[in-house]
DODO-546429 format. One line per 10 residues: number of its first residue (from 0); their letters; for each residue y, x, z of N, C-alpha, C, O. Coordinates in nm, 2 decimals, padded with zeros to 4 digits. Layout:
NUM = a = Y:X:Z:Y:X:Z:Y:X:Z:Y:X:Z ~ ... $
! end
This chain:
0 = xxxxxxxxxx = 08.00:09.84:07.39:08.14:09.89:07.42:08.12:10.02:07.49:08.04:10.03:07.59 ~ 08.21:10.15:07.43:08.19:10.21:07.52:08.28:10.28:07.65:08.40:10.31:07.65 ~ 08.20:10.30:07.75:08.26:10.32:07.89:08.33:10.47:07.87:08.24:10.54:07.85 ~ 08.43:10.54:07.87:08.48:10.68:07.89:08.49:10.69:08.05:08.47:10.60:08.13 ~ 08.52:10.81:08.08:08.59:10.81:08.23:08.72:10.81:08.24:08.79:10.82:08.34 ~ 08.78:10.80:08.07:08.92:10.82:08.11:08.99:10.67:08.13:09.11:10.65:08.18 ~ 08.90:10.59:08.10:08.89:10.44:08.14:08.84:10.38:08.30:08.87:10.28:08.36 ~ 08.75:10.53:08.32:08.72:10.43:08.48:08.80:10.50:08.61:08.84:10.45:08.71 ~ 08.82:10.67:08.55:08.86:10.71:08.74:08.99:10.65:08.76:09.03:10.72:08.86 ~ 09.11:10.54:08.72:09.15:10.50:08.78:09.08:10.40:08.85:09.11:10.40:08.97 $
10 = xxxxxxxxxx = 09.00:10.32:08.80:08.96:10.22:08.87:08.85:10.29:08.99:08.82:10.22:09.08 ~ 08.80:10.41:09.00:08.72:10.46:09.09:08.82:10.50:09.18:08.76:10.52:09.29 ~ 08.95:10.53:09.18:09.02:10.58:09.23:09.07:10.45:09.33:09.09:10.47:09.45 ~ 09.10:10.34:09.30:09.14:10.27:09.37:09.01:10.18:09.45:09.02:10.11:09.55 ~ 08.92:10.19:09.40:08.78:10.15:09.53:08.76:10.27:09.65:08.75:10.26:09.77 ~ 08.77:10.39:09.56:08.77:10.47:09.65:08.89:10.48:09.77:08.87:10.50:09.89 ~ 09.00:10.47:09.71:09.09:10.46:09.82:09.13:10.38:09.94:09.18:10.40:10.05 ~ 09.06:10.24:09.86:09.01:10.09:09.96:08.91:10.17:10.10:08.94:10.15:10.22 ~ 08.80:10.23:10.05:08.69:10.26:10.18:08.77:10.41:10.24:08.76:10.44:10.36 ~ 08.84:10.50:10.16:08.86:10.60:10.23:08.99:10.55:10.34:09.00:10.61:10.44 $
20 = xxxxxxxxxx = 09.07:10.43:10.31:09.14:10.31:10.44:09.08:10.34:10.53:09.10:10.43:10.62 ~ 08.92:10.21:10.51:08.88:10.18:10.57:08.80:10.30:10.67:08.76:10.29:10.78 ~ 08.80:10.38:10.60:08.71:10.53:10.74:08.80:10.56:10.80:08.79:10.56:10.92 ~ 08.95:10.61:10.74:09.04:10.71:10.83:09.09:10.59:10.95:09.12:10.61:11.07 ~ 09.08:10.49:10.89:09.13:10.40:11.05:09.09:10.29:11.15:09.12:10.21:11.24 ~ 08.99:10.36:11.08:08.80:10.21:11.19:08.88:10.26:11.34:08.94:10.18:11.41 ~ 08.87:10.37:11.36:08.89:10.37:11.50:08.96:10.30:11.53:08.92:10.20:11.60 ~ 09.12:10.32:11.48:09.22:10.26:11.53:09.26:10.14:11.50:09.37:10.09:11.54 ~ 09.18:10.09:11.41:09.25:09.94:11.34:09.24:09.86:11.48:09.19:09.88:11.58 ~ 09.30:09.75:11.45:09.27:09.60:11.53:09.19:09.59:11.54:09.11:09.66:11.47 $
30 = xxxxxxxxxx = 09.15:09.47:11.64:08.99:09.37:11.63:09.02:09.24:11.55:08.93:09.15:11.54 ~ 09.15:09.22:11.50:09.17:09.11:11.43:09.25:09.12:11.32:09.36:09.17:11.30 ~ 09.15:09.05:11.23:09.24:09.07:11.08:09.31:08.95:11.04:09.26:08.84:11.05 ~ 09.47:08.97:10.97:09.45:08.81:10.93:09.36:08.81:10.81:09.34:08.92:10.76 ~ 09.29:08.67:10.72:09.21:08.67:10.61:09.26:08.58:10.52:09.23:08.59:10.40 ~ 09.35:08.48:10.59:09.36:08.33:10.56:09.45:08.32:10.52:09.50:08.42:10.59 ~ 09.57:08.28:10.44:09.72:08.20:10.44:09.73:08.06:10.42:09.67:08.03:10.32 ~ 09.77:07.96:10.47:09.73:07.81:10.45:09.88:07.79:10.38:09.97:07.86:10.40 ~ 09.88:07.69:10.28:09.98:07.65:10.17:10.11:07.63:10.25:10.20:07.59:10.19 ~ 10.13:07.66:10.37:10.30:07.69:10.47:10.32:07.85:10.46:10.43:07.89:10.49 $
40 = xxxxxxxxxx = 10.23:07.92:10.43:10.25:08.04:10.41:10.21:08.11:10.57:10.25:08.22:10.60 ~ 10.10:08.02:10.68:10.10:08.08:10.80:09.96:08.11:10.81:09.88:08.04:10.75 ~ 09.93:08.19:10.88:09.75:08.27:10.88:09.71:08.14:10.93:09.78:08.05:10.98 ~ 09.57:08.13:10.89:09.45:07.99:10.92:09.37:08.04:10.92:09.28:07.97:10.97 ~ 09.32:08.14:10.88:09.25:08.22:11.01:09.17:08.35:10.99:09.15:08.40:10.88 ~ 09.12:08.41:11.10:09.15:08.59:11.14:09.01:08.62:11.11:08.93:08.54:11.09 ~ 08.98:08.76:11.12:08.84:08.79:11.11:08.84:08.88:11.16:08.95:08.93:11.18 ~ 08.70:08.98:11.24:08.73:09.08:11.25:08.74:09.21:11.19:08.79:09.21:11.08 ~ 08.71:09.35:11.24:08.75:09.46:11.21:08.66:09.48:11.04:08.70:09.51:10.93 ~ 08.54:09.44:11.11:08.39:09.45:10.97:08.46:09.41:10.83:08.46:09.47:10.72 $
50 = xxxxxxxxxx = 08.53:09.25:10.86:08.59:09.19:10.74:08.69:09.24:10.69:08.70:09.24:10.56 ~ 08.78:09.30:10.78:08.91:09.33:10.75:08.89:09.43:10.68:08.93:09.44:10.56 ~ 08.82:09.52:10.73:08.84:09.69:10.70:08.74:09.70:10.59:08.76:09.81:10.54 ~ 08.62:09.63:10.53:08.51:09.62:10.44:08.53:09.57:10.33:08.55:09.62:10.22 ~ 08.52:09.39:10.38:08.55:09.31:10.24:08.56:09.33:10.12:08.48:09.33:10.03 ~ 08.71:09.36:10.13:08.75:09.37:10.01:08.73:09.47:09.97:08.74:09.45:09.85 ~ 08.71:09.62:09.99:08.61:09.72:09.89:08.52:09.65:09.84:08.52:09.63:09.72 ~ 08.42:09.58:09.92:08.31:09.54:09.87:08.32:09.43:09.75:08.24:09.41:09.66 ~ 08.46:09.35:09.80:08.43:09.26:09.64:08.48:09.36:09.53:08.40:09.38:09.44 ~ 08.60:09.41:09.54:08.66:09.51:09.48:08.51:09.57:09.40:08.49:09.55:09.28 $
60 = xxxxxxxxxx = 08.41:09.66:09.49:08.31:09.73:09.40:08.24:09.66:09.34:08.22:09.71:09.23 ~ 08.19:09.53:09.37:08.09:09.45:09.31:08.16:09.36:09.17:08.08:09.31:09.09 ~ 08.35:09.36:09.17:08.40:09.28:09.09:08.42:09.41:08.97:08.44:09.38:08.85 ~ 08.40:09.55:08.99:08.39:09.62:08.91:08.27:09.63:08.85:08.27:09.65:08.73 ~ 08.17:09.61:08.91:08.05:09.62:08.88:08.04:09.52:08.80:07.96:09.54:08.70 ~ 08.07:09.42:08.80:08.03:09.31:08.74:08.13:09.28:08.56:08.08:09.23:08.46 ~ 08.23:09.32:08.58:08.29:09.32:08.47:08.23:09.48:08.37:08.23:09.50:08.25 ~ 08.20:09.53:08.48:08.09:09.69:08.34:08.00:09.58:08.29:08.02:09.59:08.17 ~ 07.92:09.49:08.32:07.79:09.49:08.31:07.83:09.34:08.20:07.76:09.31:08.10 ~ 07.93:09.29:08.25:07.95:09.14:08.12:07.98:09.18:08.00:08.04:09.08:07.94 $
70 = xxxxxxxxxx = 07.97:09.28:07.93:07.93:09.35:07.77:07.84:09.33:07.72:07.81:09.31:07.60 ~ 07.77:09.34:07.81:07.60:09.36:07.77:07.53:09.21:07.81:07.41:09.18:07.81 ~ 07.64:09.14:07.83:07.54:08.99:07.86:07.58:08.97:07.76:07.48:08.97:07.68 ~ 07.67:08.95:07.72:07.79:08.87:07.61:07.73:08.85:07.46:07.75:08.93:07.37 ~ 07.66:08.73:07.45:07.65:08.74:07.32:07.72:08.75:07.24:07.68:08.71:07.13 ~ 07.85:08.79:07.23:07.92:08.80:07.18:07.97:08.91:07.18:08.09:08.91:07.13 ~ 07.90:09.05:07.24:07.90:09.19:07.22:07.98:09.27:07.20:08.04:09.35:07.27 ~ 07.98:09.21:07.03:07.98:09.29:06.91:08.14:09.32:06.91:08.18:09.43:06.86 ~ 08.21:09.24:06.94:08.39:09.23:06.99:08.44:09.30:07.05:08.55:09.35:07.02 ~ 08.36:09.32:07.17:08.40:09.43:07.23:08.45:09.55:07.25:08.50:09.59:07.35 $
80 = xxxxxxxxxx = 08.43:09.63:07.14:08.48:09.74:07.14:08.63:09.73:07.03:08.72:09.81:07.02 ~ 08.63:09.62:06.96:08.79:09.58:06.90:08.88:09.51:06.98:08.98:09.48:06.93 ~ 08.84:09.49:07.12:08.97:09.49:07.22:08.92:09.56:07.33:08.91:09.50:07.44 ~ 08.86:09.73:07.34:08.85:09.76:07.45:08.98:09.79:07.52:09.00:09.77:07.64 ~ 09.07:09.83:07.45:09.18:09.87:07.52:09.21:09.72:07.66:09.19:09.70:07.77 ~ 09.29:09.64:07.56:09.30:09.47:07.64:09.18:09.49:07.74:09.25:09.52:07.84 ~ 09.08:09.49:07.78:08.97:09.45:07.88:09.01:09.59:07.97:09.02:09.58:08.09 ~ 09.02:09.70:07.91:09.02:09.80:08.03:09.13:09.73:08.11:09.14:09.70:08.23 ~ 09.22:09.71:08.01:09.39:09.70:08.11:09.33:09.59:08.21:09.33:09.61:08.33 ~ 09.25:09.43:08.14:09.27:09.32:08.23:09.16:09.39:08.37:09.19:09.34:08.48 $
90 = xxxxxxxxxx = 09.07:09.46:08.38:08.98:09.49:08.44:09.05:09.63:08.55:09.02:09.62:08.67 ~ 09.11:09.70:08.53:09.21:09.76:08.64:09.34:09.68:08.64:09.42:09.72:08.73 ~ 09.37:09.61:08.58:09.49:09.50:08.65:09.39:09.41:08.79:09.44:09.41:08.91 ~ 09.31:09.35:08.77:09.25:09.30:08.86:09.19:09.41:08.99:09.18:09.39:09.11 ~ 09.17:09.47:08.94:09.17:09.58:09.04:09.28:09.63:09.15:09.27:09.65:09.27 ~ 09.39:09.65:09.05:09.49:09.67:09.13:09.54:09.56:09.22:09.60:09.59:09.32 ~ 09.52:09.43:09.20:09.58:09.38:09.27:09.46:09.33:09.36:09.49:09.25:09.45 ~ 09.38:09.36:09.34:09.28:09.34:09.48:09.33:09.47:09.61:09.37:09.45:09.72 ~ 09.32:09.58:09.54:09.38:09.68:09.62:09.52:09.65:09.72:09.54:09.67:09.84 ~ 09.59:09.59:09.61:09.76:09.52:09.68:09.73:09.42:09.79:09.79:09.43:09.89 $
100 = xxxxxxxxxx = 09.63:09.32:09.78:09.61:09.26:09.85:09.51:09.29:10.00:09.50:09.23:10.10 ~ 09.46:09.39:09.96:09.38:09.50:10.10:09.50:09.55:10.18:09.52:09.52:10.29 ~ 09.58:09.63:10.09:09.69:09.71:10.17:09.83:09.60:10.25:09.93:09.62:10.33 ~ 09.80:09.49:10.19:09.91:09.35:10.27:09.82:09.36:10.40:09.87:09.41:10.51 ~ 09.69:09.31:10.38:09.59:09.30:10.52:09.62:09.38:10.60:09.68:09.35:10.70 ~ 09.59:09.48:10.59:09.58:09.62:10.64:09.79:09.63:10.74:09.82:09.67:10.85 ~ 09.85:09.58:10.65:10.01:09.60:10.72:09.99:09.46:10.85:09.98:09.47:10.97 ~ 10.00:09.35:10.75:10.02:09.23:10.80:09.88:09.28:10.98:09.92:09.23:11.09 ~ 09.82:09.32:10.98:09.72:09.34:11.09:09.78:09.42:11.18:09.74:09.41:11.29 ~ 09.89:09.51:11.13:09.99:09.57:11.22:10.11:09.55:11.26:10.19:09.60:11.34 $
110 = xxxxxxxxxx = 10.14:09.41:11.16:10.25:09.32:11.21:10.39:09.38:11.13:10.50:09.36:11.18 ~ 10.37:09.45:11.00:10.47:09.53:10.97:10.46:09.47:10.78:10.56:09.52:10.72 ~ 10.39:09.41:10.71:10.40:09.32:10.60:10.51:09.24:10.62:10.57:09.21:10.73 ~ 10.52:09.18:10.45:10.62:09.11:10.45:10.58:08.97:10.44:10.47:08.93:10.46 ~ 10.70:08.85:10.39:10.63:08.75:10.40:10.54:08.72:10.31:10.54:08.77:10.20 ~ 10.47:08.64:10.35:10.35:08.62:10.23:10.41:08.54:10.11:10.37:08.54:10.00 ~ 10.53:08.46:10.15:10.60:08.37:10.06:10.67:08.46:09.94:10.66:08.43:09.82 ~ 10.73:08.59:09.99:10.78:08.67:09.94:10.72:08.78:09.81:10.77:08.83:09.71 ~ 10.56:08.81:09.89:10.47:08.87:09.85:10.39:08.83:09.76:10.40:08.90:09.66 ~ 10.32:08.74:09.75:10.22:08.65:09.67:10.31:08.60:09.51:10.25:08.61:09.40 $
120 = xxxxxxxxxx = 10.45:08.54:09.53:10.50:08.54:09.38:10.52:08.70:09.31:10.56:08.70:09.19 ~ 10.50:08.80:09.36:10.52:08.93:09.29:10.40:09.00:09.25:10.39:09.07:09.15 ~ 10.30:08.97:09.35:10.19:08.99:09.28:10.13:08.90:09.14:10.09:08.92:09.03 ~ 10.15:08.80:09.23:10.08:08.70:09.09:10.18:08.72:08.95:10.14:08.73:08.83 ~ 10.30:08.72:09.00:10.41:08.70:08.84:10.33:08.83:08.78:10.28:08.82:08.67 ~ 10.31:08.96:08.85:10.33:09.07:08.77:10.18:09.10:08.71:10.16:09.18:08.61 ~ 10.08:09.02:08.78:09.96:08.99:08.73:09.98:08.92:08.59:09.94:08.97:08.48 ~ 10.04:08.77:08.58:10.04:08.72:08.54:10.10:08.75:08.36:10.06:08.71:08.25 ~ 10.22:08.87:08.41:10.27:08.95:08.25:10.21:09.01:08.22:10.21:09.04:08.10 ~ 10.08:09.06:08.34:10.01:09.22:08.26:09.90:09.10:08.12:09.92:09.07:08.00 $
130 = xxxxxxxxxx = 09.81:09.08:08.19:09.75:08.96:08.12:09.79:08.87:08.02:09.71:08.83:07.94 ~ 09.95:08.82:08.02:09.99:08.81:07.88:10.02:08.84:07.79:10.06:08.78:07.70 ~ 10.02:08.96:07.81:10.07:09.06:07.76:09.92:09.14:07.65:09.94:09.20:07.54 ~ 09.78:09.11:07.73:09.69:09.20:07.63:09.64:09.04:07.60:09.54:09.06:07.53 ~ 09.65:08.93:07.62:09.56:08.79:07.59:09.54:08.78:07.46:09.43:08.75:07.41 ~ 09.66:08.80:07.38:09.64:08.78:07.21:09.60:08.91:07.17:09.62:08.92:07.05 ~ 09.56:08.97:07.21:09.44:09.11:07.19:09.31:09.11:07.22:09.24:09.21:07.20 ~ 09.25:08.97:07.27:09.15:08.93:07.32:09.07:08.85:07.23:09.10:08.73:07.22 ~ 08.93:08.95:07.14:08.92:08.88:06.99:08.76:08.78:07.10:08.72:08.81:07.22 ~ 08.70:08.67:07.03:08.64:08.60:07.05:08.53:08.64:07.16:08.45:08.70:07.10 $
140 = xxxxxxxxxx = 08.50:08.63:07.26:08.34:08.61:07.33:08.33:08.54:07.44:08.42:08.47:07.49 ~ 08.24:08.57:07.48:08.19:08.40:07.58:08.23:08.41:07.75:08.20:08.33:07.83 ~ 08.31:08.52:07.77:08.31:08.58:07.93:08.50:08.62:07.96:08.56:08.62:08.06 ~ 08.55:08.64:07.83:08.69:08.70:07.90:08.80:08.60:07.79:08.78:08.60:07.67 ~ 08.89:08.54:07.83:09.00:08.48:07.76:09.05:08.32:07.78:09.04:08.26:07.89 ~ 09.09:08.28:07.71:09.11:08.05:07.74:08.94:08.08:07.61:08.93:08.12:07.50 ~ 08.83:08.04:07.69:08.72:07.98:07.65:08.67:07.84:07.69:08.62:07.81:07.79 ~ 08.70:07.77:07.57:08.70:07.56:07.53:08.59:07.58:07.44:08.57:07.68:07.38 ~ 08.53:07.47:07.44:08.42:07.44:07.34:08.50:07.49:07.19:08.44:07.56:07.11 ~ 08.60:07.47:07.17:08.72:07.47:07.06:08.74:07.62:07.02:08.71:07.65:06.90 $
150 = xxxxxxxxxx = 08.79:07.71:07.09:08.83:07.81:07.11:08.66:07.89:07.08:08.65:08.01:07.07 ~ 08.55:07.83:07.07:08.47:07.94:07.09:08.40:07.90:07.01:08.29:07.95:07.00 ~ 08.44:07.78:06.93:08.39:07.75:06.78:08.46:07.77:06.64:08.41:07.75:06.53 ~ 08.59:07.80:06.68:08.67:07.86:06.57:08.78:07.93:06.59:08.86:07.90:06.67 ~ 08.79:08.04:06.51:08.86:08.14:06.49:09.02:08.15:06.50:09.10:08.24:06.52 ~ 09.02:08.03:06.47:09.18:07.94:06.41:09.30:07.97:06.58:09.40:08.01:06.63 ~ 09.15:07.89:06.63:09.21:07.83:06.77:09.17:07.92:06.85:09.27:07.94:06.92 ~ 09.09:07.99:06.89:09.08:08.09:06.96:09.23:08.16:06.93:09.32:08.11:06.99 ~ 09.27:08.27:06.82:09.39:08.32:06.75:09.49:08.27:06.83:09.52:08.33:06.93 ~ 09.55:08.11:06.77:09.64:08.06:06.83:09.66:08.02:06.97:09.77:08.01:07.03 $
160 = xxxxxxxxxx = 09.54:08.01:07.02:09.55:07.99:07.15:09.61:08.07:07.28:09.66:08.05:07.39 ~ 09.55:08.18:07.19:09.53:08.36:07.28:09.72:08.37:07.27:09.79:08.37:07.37 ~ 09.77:08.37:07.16:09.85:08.38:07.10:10.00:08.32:07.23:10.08:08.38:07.31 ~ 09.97:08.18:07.19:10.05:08.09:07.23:10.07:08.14:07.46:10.16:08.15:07.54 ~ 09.91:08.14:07.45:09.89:08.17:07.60:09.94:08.28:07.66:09.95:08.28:07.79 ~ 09.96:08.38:07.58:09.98:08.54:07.60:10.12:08.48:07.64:10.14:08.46:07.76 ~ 10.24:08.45:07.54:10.38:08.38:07.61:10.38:08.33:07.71:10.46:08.36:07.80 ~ 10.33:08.25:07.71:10.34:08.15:07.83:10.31:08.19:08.00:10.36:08.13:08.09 ~ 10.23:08.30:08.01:10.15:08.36:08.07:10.29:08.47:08.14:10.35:08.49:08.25 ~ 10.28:08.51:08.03:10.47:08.61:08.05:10.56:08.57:08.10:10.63:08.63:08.18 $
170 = xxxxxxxxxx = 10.59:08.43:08.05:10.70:08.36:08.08:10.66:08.32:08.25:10.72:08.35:08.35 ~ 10.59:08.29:08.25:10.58:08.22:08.38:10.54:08.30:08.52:10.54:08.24:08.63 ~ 10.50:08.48:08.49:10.51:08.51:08.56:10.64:08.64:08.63:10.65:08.71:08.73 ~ 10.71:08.62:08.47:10.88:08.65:08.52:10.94:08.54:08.59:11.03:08.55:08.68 ~ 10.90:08.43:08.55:10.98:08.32:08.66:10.91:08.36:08.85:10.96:08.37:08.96 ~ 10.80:08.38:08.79:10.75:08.43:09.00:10.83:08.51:09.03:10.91:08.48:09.11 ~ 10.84:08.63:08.97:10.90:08.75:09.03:11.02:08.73:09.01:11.06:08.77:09.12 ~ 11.14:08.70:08.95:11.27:08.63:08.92:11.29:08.54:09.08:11.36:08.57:09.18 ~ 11.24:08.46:09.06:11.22:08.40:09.20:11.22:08.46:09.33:11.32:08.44:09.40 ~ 11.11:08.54:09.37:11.12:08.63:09.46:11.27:08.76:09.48:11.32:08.80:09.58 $
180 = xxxxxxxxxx = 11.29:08.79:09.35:11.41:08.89:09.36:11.54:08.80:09.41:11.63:08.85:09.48 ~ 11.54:08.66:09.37:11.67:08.63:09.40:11.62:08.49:09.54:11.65:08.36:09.54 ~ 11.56:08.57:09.62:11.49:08.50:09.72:11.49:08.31:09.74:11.52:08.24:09.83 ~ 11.43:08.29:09.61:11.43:08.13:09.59:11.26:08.15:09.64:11.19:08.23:09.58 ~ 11.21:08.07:09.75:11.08:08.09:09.78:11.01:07.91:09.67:11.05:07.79:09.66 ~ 10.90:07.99:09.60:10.78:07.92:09.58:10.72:07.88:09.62:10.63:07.97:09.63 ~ 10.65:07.73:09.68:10.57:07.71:09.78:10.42:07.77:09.71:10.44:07.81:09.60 ~ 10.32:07.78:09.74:10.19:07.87:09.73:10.16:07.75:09.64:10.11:07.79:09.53 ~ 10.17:07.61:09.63:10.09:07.53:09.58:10.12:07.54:09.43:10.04:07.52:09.34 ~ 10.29:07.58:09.41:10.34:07.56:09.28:10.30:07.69:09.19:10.31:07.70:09.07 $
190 = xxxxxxxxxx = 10.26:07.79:09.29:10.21:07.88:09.22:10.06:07.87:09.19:10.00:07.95:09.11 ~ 09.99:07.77:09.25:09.88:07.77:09.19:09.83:07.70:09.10:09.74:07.72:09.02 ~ 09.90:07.61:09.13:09.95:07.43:09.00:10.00:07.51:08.87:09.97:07.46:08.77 ~ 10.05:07.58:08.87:10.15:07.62:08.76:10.04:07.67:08.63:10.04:07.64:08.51 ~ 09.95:07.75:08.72:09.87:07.82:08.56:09.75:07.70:08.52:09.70:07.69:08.40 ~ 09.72:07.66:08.60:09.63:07.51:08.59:09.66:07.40:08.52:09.58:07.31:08.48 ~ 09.84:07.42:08.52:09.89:07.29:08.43:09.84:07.37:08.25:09.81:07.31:08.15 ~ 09.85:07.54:08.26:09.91:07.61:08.14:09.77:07.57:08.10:09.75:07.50:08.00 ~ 09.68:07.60:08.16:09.52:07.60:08.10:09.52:07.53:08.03:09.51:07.53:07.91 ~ 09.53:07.39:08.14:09.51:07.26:08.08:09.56:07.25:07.94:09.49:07.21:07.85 $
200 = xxxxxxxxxx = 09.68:07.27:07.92:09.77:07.27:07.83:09.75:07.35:07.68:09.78:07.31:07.57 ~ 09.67:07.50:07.73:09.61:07.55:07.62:09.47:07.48:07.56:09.43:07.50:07.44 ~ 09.39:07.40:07.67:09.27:07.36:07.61:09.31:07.25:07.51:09.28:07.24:07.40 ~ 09.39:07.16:07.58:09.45:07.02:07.49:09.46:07.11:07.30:09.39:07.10:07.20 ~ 09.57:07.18:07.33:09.65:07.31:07.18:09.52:07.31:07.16:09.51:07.23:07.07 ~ 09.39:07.36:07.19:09.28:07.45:07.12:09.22:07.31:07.03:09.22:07.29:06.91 ~ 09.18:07.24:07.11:09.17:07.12:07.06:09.22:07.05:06.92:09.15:07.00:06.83 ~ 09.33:07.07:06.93:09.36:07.00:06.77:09.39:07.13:06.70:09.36:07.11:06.59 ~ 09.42:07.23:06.72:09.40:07.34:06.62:09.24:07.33:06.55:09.22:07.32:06.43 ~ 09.13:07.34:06.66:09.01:07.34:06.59:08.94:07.16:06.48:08.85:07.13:06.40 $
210 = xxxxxxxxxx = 09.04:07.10:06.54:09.03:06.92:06.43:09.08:07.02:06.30:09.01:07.02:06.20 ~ 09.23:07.11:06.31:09.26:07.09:06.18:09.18:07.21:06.11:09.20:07.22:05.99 ~ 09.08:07.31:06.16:09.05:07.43:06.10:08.93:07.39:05.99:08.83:07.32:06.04 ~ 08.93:07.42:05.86:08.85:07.36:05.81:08.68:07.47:05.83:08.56:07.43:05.80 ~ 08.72:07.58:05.87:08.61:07.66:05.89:08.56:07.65:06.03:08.49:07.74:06.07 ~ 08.59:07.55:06.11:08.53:07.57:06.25:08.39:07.53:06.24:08.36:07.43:06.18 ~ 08.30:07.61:06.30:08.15:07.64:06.32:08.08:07.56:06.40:08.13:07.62:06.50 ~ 08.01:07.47:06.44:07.95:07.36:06.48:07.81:07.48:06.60:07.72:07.56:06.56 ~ 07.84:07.44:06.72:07.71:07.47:06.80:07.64:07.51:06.75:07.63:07.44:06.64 ~ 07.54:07.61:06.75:07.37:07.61:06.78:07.27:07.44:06.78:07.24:07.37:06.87 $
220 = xxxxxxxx = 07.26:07.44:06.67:07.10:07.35:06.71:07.18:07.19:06.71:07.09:07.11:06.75 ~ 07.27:07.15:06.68:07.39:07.06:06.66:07.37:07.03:06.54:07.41:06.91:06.53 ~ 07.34:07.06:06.43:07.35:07.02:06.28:07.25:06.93:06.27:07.19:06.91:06.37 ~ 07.21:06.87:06.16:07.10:06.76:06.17:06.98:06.84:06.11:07.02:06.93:06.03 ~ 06.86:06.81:06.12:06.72:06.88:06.05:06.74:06.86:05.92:06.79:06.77:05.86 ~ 06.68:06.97:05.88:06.66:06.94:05.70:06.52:06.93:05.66:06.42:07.01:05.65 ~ 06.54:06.78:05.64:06.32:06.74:05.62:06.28:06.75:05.46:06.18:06.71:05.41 ~ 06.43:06.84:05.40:06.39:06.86:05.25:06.23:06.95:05.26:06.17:06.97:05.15 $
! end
């Protein structure tokens, strides 16, 4: 696949913005970060300046780093450049919202963020549309999409799955942010139960799509020997 720059300097742009935070206000930051939100929506617990003000560049750089470099593991390669677009988007969507979630830290540490109750369904909903939105643009390989033994043995169900999930995915993260605009609060749990139920639910679908596909492909090394 290949990398342009007109693909990465947004994403350089927002690591960079994360540490150039973190220099203009070492001085003046707190000694205590919150890090934690426990499922009532109240800090469980704080860290200091190093964590606060570091961290998350640092996963931020290393989660960039790591999604450049899963092309080239991927035996399944060869795909990649027929959904680069979908991967750039999901790979600076994750980006961005690591950033959103620095710049909450960064308020909430000055006591001037909002509630986390309020905050966490808008991020996730709007995560949640970007991503269903490129999912059924997400052609087969072993690192990015709903990957089931099913889904990654046939064509059929992979398709349908991406397909089916890309809606669902939409739907459910207009209900977060819908929620939040008309200040109905979500407890943290139901937002995290919710896409867990969907997985579950696409793996089940993948499942009997690949019973009915008559071309689905059987493992590696799974077939029986031929002692002709």
């Amino acid at each position: 696949m290949k990398i342009t720059w007109r693909t990465e300097w947004p994403q350089w742009l927002l690591i960079a913005a994360q540490f150039a935070v973190a220099g203009l206000t070492w001085n003046s930051a707190p000694d205590r970060f919150p890090m934690h939100w426990g499922l009532d929506g109240q800090v469980n617990r704080y860290g200091g300046k190093v964590e606060g003000l570091l961290l998350m560049p640092l996963v931020s750089l290393a989660l960039y780093l790591m999604l450049l470099l899963l092309p080239r593991l991927d035996p399944g390669r060869a795909n990649y450049p027929t959904f680069a677009g979908p991967y750039a988007t999901i790979r600076f969507s994750l980006l961005v919202v690591l950033t959103t979630v620095y710049g909450y830290i960064q308020l909430s540490a000055r006591g001037q963020a909002p509630s986390v109750d309020s905050f966490t369904p808008l991020v996730v909903g709007a995560l949640c549309v970007v991503l269903g939105g490129v999912l059924g643009k997400v052609r087969p390989n072993w690192f990015v999409g709903i990957r089931t033994p099913w889904t990654l043995s046939s064509k059929r169900a992979w398709d349908r799955t991406h397909r089916a999930g890309g809606w669902i995915f939409i739907v459910m993260g207009a209900l977060f942010m819908v929620s939040t605009m008309l200040r109905v609060e979500l407890p943290i749990w139901a937002m995290a139960g919710a896409p867990l139920a969907a997985g579950l639910g696409l793996a089940v679908y993948s499942y009997f799509l690949w019973r009915g596909d008559p071309e689905k492909v059987p493992p590696a090394g799974t077939l029986p020997a031929d002692n002709g």
